[in-house]
C-alpha positions as CSV (number, residue, x, y, z in Angstrom):
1,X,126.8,107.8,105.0
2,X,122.4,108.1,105.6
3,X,120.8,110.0,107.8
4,X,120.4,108.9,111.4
5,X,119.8,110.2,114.4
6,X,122.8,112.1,114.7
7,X,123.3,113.2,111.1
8,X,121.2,115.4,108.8
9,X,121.8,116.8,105.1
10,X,120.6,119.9,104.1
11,X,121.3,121.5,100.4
12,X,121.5,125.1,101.5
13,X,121.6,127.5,105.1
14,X,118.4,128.5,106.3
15,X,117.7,130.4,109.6
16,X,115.1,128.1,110.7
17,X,118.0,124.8,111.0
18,X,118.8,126.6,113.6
19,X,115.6,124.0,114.9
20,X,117.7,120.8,113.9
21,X,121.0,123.0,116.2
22,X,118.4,122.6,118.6
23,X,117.4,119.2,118.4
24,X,120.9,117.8,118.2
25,X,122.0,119.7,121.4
26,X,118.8,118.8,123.5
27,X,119.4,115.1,122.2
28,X,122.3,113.1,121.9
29,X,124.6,115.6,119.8
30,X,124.9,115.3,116.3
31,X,126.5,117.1,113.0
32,X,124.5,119.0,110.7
33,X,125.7,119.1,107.0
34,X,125.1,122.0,105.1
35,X,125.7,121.6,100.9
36,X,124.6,117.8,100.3
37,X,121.1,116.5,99.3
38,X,119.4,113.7,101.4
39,X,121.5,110.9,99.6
40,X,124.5,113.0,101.1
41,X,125.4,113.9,97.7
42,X,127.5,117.3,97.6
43,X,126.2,120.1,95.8
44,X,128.4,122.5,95.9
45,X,127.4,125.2,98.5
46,X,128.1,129.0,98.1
47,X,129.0,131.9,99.9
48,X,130.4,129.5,102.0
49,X,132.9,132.3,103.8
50,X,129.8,134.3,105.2
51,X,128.1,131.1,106.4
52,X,131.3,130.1,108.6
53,X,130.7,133.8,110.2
54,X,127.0,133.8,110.5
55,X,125.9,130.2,111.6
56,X,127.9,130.2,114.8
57,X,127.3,133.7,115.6
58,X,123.0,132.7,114.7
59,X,123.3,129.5,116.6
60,X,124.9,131.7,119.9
61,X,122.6,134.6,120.1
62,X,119.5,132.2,119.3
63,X,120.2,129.3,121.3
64,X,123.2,130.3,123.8
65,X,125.2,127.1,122.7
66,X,128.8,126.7,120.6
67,X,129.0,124.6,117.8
68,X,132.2,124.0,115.6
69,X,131.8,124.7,111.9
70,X,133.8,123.5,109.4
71,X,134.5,124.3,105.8
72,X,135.4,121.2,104.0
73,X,136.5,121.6,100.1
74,X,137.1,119.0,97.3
75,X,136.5,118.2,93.4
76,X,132.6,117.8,93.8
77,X,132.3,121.0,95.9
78,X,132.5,122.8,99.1
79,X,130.2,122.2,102.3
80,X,129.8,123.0,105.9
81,X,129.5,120.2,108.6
82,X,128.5,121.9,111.6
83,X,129.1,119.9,115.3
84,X,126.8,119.6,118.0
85,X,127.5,118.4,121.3
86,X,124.6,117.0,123.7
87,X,124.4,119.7,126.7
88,X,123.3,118.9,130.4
89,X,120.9,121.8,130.1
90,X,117.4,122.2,127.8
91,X,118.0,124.2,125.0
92,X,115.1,126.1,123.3
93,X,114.5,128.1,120.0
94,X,112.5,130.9,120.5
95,X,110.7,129.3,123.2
96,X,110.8,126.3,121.5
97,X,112.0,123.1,122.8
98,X,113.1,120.5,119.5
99,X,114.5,117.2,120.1
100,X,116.1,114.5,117.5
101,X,114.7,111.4,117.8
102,X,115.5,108.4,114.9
103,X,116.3,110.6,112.0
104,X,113.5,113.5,112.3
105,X,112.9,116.5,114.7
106,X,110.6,116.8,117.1
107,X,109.0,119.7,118.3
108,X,108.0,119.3,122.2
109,X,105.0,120.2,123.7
110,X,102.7,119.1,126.5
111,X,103.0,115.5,128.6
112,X,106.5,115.3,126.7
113,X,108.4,118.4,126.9
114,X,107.6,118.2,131.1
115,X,109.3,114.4,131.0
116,X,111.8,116.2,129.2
117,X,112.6,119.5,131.7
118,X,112.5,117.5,134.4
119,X,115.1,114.5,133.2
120,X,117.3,117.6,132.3
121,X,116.7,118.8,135.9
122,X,117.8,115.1,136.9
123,X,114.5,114.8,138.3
124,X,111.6,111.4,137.2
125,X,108.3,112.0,136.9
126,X,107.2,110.2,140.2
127,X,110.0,112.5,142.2
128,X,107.2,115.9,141.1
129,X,105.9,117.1,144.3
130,X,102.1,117.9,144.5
131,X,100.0,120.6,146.3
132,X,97.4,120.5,148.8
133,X,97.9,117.3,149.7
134,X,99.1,115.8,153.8
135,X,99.7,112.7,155.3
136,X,96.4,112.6,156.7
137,X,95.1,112.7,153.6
138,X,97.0,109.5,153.0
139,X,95.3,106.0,153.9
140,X,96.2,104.3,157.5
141,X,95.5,100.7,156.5
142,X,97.7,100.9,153.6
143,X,100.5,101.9,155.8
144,X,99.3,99.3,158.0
145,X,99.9,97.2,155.4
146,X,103.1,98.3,154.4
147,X,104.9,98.1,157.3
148,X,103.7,94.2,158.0
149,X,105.3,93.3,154.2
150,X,108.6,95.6,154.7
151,X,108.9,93.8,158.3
152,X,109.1,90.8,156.7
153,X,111.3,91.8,153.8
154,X,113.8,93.4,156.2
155,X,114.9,95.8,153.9
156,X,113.8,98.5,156.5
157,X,114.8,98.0,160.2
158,X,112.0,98.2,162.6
159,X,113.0,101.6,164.0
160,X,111.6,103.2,161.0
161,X,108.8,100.9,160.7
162,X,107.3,101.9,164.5
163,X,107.8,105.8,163.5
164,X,104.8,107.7,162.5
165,X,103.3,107.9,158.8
166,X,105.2,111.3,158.7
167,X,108.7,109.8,159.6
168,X,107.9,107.1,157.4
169,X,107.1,109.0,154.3
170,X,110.5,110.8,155.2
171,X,112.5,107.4,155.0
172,X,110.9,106.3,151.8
173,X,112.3,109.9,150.2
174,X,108.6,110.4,149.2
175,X,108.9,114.3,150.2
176,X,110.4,117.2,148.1
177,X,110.3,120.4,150.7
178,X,107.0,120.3,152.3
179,X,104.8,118.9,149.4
180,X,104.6,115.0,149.1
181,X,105.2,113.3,145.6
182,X,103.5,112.1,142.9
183,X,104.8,108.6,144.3
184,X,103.3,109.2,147.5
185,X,100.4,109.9,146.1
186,X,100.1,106.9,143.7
187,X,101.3,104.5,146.5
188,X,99.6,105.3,149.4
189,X,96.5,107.7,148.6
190,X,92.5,106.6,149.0
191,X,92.1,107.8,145.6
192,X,95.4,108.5,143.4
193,X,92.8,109.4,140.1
194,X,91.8,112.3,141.4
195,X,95.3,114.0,140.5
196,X,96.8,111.5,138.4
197,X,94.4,110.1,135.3
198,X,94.8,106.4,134.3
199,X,96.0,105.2,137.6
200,X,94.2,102.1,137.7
201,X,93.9,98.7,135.9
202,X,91.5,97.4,133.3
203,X,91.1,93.5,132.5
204,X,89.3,91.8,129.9
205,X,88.9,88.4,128.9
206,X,88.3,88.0,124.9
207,X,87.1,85.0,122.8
208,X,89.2,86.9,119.6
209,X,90.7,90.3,119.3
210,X,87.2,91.5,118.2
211,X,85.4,90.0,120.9
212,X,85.5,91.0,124.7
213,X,83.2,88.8,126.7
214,X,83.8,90.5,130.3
215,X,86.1,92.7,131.8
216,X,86.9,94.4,135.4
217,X,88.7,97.5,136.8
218,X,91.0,97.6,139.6
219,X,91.3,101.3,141.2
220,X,92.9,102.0,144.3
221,X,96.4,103.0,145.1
222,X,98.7,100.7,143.8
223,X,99.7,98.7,146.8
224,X,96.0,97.7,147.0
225,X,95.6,97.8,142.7
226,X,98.9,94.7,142.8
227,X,97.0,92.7,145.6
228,X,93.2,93.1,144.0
229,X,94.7,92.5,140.4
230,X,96.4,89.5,141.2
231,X,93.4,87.7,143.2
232,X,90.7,88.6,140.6
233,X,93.1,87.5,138.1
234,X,93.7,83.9,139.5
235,X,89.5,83.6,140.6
236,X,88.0,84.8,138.1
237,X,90.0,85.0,134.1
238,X,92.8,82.2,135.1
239,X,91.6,78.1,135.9
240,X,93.0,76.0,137.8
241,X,93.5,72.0,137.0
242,X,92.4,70.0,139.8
243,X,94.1,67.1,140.5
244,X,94.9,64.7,144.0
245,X,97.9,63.3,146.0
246,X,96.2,60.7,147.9
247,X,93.7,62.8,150.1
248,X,95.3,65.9,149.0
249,X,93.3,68.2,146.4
250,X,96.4,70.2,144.7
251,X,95.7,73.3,141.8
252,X,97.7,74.0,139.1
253,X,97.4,77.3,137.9
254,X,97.3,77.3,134.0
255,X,100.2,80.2,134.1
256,X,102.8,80.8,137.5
257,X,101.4,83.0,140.0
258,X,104.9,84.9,140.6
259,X,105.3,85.2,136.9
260,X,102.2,87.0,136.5
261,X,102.9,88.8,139.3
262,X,106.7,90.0,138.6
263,X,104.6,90.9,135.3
264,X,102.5,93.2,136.9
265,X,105.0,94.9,139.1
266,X,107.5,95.4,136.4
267,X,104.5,97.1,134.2
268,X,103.6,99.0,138.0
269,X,106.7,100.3,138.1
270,X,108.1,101.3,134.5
271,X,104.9,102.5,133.4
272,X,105.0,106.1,132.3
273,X,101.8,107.6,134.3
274,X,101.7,110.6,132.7
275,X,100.1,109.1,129.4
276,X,96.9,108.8,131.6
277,X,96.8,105.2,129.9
278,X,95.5,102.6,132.6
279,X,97.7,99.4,132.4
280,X,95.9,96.9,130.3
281,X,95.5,93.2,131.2
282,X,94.3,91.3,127.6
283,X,93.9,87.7,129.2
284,X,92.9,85.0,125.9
285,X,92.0,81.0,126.0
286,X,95.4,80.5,125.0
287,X,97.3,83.6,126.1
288,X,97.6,86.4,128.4
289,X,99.1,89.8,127.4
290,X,100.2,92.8,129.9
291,X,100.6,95.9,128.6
292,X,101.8,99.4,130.0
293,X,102.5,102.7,128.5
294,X,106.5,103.9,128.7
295,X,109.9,103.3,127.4
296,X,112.9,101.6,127.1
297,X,115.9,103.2,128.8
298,X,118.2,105.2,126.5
299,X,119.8,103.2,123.8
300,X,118.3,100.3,125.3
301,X,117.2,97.6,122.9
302,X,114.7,94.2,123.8
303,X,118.0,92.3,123.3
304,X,119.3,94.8,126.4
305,X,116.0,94.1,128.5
306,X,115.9,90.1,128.0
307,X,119.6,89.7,129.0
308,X,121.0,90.2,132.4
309,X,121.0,94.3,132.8
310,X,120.7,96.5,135.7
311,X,118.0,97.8,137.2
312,X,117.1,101.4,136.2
313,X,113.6,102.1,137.2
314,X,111.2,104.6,134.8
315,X,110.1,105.6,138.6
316,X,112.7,105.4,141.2
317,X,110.7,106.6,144.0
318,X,107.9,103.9,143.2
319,X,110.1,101.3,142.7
320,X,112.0,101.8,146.0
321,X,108.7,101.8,147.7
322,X,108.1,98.6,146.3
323,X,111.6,96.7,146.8
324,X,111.2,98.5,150.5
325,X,108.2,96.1,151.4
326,X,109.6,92.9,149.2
327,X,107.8,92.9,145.8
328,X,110.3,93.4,143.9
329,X,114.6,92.8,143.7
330,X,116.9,96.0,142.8
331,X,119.1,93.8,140.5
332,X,116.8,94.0,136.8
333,X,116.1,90.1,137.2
334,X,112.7,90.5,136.9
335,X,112.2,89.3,133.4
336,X,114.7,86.8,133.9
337,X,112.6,85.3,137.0
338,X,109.4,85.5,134.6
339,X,111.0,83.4,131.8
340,X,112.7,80.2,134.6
341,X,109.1,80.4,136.2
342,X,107.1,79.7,133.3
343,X,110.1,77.0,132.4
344,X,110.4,75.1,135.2
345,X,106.0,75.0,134.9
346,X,106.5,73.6,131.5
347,X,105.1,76.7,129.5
348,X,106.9,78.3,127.1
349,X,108.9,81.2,127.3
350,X,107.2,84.5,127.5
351,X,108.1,86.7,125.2
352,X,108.8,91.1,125.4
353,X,107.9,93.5,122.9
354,X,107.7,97.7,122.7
355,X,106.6,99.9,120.1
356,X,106.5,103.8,120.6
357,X,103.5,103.7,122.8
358,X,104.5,101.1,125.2
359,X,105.5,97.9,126.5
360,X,103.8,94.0,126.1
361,X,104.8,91.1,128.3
362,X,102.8,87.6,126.2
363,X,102.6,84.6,128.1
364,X,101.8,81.4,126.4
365,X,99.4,79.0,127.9
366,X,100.0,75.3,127.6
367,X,97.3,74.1,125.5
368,X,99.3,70.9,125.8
369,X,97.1,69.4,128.6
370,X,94.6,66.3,128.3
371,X,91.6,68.2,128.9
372,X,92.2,70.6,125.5
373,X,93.7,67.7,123.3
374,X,90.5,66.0,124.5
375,X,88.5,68.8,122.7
376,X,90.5,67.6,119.3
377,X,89.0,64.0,119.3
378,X,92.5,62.3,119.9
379,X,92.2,59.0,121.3
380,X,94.5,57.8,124.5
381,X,97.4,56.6,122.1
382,X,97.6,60.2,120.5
383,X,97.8,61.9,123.9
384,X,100.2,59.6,125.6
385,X,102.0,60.4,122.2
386,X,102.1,64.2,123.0
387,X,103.4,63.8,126.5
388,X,105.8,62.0,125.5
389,X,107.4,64.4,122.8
390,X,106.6,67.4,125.5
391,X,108.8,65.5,127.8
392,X,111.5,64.4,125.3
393,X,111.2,66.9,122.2
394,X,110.6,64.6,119.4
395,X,109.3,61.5,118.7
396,X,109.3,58.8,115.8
397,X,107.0,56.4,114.4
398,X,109.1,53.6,115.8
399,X,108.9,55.2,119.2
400,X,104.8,55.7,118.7
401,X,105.0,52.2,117.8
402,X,106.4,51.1,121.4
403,X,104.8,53.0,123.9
404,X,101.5,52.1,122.1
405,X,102.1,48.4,121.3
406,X,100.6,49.2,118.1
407,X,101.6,48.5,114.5
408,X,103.6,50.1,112.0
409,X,101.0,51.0,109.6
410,X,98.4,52.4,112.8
411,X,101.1,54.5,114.0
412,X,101.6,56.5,110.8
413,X,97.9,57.1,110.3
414,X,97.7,58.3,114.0
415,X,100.4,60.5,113.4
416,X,99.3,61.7,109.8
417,X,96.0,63.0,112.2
418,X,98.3,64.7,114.4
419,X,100.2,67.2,112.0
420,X,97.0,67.4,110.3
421,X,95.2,68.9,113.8
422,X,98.4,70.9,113.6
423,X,99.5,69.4,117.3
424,X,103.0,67.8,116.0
425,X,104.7,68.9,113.0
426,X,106.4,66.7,110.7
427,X,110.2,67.1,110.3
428,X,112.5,65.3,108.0
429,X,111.4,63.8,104.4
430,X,112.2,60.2,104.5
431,X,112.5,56.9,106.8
432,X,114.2,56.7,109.8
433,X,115.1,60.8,109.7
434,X,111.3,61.5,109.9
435,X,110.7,63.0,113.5
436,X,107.8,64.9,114.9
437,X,107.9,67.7,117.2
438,X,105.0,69.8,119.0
439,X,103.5,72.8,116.4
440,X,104.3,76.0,117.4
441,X,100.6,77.3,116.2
């Protein structure tokens, strides 16, 4: 047995684990051993009848909790394990709020010790009502526009959507009392920075991670930040190929629009706003990266966010506001939408990541196309080659051989030049079991 996040070893009792007592109780519960070393190692504790009488009588007039403590007794030695449940209530030492978090303790202050009061409470950061602030102080056209995109949804019947801006702000629970909330604010204000820092959009384009050749802000409130992000996005940092159907001039974006765009309304709507962190849009010749400050769901993992899950929104009142006028589904498909879109466009999969700071969505471009394998010096017989293994996984010399009416000998040195350009890679060792498959670099 190691340390974890509900398990801690401590040699001998002093006052100040009352902290870790703390921790446990504001977390997820935990048991606190008192007598073994961090390998959990006993080492004989002492004066172990007092300590049964003094910890729970300490961890009561300190922290105004119970906790079970037990005497356990063998050949190595004696030692206390002391039980923590989780409570539905914040817990503080001193004035002091600690939390367990992976196996260390956490003293809360500032942005996260208000995240954690008010998830106690039951209440989200969006749900915080703010001061000073009216409906009239709230922009028209954006309500304007809201009601033309939730008529269309139909996920709010037209009796609500020909009631005033007041009524309206009433059915979309974005009241608490007589203040308006942080969600009203974001979603419907002229300027949502002036009470909430961060609330905007930055995108760059870079040549290398070093390198940023130009870059844009979208501000706004966040109805009119998804609709300007997603137009500058696809006329200025993403190209279209141009190609014809007869008469007809058809484009075809280099990544799917509604990808993108489920993208940037999952990052909307799970970012944690009160990092004041904009969202960050890294867009590359060969990638594009969305990141947004927050966190998974408790005891989440990416496995859990990838698969089919439910929906559970790091801002409910946002995201209802959002489903409300159709941008986004109440089922947690989103990520499951992004990855058939980019499928069924012939790009790979995107792919999810999060780290303690936030959250990255990576879409792959398909550098696969004629005008980029053009840029590598490959003649026609090398790029009818790569279709073909896009559009059937693999491909052998014999195959190169008969869609190039070409010779035995030509086809391996054409092929050599491929895995050397790193566009296939080689698999197998010998003869007929030598295949080659698109590089993953």
């Amino acid at each position: 047995m190691r340390e974890s996040q509900n398990i801690e070893f401590k040699s001998t009792w002093k006052d100040e684990y009352l902290k870790w007592i703390c921790g446990f109780a504001n977390a997820n519960g935990g048991t606190l051993y008192i007598g073994k070393n961090d390998a959990g190692d006993i080492v004989d504790l002492q004066k172990t009848e007092k300590l049964l009488e003094d910890i729970p009588n300490k961890v009561r007039d300190t922290l105004g909790i119970l906790v079970d403590v037990n005497l356990h007794e063998n050949l190595q030695g004696n030692f206390l394990e002391i039980i923590v449940e989780p409570y539905p209530y914040p817990v503080n030492y001193k004035g002091q709020y600690h939390y367990r978090s992976g196996s260390t303790k956490q003293e809360l202050k500032g942005g996260a010790l208000d995240k954690f009061l008010l998830q106690k409470k039951g209440k989200r950061w969006d749900s915080v009502p703010v001061p000073n602030v009216s409906v009239n102080d709230l922009k028209r056209e954006t309500f304007d526009f809201f009601r033309k995109r939730a008529s269309m949804s139909q996920r709010i019947d037209q009796e609500s959507l020909a009631d005033s801006n007041e009524h309206l702000i009433e059915n979309l629970q974005l009241r608490e009392g007589k203040f308006l909330k942080r969600a009203a604010i974001l979603l419907f204000h002229t300027n949502p920075e002036r009470f909430i820092t961060g609330a905007y959009i930055k995108i760059g384009y870079f040549e290398s991670d070093s390198d940023l050749r130009f870059q844009d802000e979208v501000h706004g409130n966040l109805f009119e930040q998804i609709e300007k992000t997603v137009d500058l996005l696809f006329t200025k940092y993403i190209k279209a190929i141009i190609s014809y159907e007869s008469i007809n001039r058809i484009e075809t974006f280099e990544y799917p629009k509604n990808a993108l765009r489920e993208a940037l309304l999952n990052a909307i709507a799970h970012k944690d706003y009160s990092g004041g962190v904009p969202i960050q849009i890294s867009v590359y010749k060969d990638k594009l990266m969305i990141w947004n400050e927050g966190q998974l769901p408790e005891n989440w993992t990416m496995e859990t966010l990838i698969a089919k899950h439910a929906s559970k929104p790091y801002n409910p009142d946002i995201a209802n506001a959002l489903f409300r006028s159709g941008y986004i589904e109440s089922w947690g498909r989103g990520i499951t939408k992004m990855i058939k879109l980019c499928i069924e466009a012939g790009l790979p999969q995107p792919s999810f990541s999060y780290n303690s700071s936030g959250i990255w969505a990576v879409f792959q471009k398909d550098i696969y196309n004629e005008s980029y394998l053009r840029t590598l010096q490959l003649n026609d017989r090398q790029i009818r080659a790569v279709f073909f293994v896009k559009n059937n996984d693999k491909i052998t010399n014999s195959e190169y051989q008969k869609i190039n009416n070409i010779k035995k000998t030509v086809a391996a040195l054409e092929l050599q030049d491929l895995t050397k350009k790193e566009v296939l890679v080689k698999i197998g060792k010998t003869g007929r079991g030598i295949k080659y498959r698109l590089s993953k670099k």
